[in-house]
N, C-alpha and C positions, 0 to 999 in steps of 0.2 A: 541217191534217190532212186526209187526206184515206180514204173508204172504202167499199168496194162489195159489192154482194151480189146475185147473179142469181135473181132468185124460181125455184125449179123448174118447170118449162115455161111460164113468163114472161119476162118482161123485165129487165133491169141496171136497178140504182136505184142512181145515187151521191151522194154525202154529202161537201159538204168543207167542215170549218168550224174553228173556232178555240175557244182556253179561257181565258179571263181571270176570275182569282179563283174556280173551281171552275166557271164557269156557261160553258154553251155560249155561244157569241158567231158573228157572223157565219157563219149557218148555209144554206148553201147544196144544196137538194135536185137532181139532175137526172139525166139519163137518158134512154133508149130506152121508154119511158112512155107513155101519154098519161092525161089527168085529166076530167075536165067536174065542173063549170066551169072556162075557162081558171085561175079566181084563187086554184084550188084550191092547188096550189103556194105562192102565196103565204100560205096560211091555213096551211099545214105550217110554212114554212120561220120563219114569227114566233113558232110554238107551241115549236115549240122552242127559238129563241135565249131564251137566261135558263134554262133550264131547267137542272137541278146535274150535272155530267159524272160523277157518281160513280152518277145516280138507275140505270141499268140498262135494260135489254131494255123488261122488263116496262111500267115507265113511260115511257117515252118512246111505244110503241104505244098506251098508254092516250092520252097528250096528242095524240099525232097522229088518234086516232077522235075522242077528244072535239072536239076545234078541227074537224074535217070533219063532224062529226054525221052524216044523213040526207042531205045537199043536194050531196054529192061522189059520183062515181064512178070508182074505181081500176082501170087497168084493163092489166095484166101486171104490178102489184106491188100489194104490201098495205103496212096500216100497221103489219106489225111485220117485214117487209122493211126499209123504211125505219127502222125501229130497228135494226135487225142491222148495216146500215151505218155508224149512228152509232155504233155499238158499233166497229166494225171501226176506223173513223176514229180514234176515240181509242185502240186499243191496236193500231193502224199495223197489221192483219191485212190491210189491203186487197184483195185478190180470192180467192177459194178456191184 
């Protein structure tokens, strides 16, 4: 599945990943983006695989802030960008 979403005078965040037994699986973040620290990306992309495809908006930005804490900086998208995506991805809305 795959799904995007353009922060407002930011940057494209895209989202493709898969659903096995209700839980996100193979969740792949990327985009026109940049992060610090490089590993940030991969502290997103694990918080959310297992995470329930039914949880919503809401939580998916909660796991994306919490798994980054203090020690990431986002910088032309946010962490509920990044959920609106995952949103989009599983109900195939893909670009506005």
């Amino acid at each position: 599945m795959h799904g995007e979403y353009k922060e407002p005078g930011g940057k494209l965040v895209v989202v493709d990943l898969a659903v096995s037994e209700g839980l996100l699986r193979e969740v792949r973040v990327s985009g026109d983006f940049f992060l610090e620290p490089d590993t940030a990306l991969d502290v997103i992309n694990n918080a959310l695989r297992g995470t329930r495809a039914d949880a919503g908006v809401e939580a998916w930005e909660t796991t994306v802030r919490t798994a980054l804490g203090d020690s990431a900086s986002l910088y032309g998208i946010s962490a509920r960008g990044v959920a609106i995506a995952v949103d989009r991805a599983l109900h195939n809305e893909g670009t506005p």
